[in-house]
Each structure stands twice: as C-alpha cells, then as structure tokens.
C-alpha atoms as an extended CHARMM CRD file, in Angstrom:
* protein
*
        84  EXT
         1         1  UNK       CA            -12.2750000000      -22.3030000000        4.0830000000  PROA      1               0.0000000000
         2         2  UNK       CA            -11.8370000000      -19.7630000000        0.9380000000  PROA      2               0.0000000000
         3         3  UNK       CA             -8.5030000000      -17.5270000000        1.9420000000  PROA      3               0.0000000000
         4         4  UNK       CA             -8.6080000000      -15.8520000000        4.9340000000  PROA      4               0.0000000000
         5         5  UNK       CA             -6.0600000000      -18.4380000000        6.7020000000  PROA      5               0.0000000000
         6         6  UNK       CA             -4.6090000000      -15.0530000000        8.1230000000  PROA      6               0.0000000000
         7         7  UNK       CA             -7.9480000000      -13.6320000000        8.5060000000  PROA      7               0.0000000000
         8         8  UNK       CA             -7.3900000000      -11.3570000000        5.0040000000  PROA      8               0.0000000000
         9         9  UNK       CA             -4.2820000000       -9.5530000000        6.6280000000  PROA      9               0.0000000000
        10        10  UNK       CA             -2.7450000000       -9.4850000000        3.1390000000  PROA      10              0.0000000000
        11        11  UNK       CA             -5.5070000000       -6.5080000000        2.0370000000  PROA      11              0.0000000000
        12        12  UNK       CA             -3.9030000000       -4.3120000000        4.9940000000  PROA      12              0.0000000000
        13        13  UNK       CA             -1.0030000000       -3.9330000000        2.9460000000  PROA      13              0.0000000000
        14        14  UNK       CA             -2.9930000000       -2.5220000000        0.0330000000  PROA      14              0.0000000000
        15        15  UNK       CA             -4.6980000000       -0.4970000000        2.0920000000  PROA      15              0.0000000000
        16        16  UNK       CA             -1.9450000000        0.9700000000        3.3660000000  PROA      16              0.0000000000
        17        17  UNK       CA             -0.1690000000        1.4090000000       -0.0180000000  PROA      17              0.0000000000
        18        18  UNK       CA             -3.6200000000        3.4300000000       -1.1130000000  PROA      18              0.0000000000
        19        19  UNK       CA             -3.0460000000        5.8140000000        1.9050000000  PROA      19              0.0000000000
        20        20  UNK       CA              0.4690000000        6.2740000000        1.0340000000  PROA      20              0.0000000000
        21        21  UNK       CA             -0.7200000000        7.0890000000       -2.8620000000  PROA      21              0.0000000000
        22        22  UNK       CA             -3.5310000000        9.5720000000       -1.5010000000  PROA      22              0.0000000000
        23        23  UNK       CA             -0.8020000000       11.5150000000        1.0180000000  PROA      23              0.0000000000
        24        24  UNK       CA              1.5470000000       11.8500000000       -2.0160000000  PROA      24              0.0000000000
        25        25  UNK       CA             -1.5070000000       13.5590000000       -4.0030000000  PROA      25              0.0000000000
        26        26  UNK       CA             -1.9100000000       15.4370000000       -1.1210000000  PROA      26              0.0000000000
        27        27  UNK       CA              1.7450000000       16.2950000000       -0.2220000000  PROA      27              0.0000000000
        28        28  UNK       CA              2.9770000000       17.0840000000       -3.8950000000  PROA      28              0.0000000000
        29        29  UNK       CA              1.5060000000       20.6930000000       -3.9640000000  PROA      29              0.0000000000
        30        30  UNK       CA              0.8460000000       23.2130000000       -1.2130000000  PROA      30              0.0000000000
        31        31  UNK       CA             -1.6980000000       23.0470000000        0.4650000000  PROA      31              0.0000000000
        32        32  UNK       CA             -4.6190000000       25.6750000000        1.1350000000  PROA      32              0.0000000000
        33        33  UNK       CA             -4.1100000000       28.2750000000        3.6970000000  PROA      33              0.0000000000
        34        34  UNK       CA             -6.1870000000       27.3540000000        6.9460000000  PROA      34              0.0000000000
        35        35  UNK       CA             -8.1450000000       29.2840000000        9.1980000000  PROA      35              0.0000000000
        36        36  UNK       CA             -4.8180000000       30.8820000000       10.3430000000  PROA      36              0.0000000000
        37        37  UNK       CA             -3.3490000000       31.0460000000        7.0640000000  PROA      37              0.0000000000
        38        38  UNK       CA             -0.5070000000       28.6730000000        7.1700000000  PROA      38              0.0000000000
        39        39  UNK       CA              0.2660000000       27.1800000000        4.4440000000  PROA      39              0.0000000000
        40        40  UNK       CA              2.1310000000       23.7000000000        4.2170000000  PROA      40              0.0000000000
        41        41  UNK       CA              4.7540000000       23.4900000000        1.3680000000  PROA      41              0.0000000000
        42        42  UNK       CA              5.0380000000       21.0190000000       -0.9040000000  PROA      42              0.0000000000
        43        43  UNK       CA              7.1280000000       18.0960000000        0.1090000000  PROA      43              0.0000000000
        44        44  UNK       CA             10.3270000000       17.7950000000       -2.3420000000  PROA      44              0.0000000000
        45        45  UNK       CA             10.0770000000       15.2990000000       -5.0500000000  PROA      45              0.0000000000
        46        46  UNK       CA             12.3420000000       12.8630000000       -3.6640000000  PROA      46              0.0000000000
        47        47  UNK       CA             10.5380000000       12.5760000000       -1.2510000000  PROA      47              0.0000000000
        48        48  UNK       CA              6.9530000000       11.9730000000       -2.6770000000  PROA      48              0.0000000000
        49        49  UNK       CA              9.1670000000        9.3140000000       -5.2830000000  PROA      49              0.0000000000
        50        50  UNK       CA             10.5490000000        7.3150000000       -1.8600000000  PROA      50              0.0000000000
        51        51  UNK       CA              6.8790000000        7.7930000000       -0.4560000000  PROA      51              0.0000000000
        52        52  UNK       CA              5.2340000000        6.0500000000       -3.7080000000  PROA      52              0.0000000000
        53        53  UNK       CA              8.1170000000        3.3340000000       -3.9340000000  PROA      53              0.0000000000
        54        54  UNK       CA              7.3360000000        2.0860000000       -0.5950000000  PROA      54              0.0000000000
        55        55  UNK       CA              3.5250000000        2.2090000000       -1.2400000000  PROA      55              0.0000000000
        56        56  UNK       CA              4.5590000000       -0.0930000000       -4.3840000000  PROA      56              0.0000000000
        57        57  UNK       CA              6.6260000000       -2.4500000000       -2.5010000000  PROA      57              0.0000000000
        58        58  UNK       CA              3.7070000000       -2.6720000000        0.2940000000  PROA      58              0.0000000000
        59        59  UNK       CA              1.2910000000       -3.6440000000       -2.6240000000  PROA      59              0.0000000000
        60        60  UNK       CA              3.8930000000       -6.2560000000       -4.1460000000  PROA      60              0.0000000000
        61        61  UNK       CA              4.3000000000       -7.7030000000       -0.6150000000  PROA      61              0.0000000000
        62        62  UNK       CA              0.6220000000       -7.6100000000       -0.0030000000  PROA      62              0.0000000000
        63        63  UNK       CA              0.1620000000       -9.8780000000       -3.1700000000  PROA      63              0.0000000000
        64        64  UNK       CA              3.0600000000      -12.4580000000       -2.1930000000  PROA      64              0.0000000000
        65        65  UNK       CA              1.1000000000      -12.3630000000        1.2210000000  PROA      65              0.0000000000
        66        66  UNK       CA             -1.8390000000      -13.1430000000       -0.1700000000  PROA      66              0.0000000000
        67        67  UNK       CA             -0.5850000000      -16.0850000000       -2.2960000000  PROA      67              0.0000000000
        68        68  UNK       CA              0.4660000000      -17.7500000000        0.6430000000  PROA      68              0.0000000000
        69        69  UNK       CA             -2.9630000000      -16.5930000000        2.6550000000  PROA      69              0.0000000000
        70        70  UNK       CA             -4.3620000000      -18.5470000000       -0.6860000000  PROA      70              0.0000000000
        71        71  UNK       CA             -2.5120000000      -21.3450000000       -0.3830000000  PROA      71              0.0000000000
        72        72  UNK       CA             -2.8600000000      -22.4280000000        3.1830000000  PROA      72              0.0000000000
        73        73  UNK       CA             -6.8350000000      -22.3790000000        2.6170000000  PROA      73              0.0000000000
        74        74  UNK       CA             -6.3560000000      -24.5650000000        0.2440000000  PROA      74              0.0000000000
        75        75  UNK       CA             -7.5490000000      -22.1090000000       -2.8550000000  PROA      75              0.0000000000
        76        76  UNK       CA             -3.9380000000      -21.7390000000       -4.5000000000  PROA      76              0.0000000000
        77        77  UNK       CA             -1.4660000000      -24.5010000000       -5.8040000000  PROA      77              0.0000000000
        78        78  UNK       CA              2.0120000000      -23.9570000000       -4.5960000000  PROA      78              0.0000000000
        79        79  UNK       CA              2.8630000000      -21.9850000000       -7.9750000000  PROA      79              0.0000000000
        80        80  UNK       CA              0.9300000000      -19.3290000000       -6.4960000000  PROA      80              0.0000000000
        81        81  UNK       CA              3.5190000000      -18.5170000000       -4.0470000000  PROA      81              0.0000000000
        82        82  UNK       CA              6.6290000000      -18.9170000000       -6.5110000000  PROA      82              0.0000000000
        83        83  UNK       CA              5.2790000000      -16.7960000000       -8.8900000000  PROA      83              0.0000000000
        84        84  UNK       CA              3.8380000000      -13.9850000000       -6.6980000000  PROA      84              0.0000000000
C-alpha cells in the first residue's frame, strides 16, 4: 500500500487552505457591482490576516497528517512524523 492509509484525507486540508487563499484574493478588494449594483466591501485587513493564518495552519496540519498517513503505509520511517 503507498499512503493512502486514511484514504489521502491529509490533501483535504490543503485543499481547503487553497480555498481560504483564493477567498482572501477575493475578499481583500471590493468587489464588482452586480446586476443590481451592490457592491461588497472589502473585508478589513485583520480579517483577511486571521483568514490566511488559518489557511497556513490547515496546510501545516495537512503535512503532519500526511506524515502519519505515510507512515502507517509503511512509506515513512517514524522521523517523518517527529519532524513534520
């Protein structure tokens, strides 16, 4: 078996993170009016900055995750998990 011992979970977390990055993009100016031409202001700074520190932890976690994923097929030595 070659990772996968939680069925690749661990990339969810990435994925996630990447979402997170690409609302931040989105969220950190205004957007265009729509068809009814509201307009959805920019969310404040601080919040974009806690937004991209969670997306950051979710990839960190998401790497320790899959280190142990690794490990319990059998592809990583234990080190994998201490140093992740």
């Amino acid at each position: 078996m070659s990772g996968g011992h939680y069925n690749y979970k661990s990339l969810e977390l990435a994925y996630l993170a990447g979402e997170i990055d690409d609302d931040c993009d989105r969220l950190s100016m205004n957007s265009p009016p729509d068809e009814w031409g509201y307009v959805r202001k920019a969310e404040p700074p601080e919040i974009i900055a806690a937004m991209r520190q969670c997306a950051n932890d979710l990839r960190a976690l998401g790497e320790r995750a899959k280190a142990i994923e690794w490990y319990l097929s059998g592809d990583y030595g234990p080190e994998s998990i201490l140093k992740a």
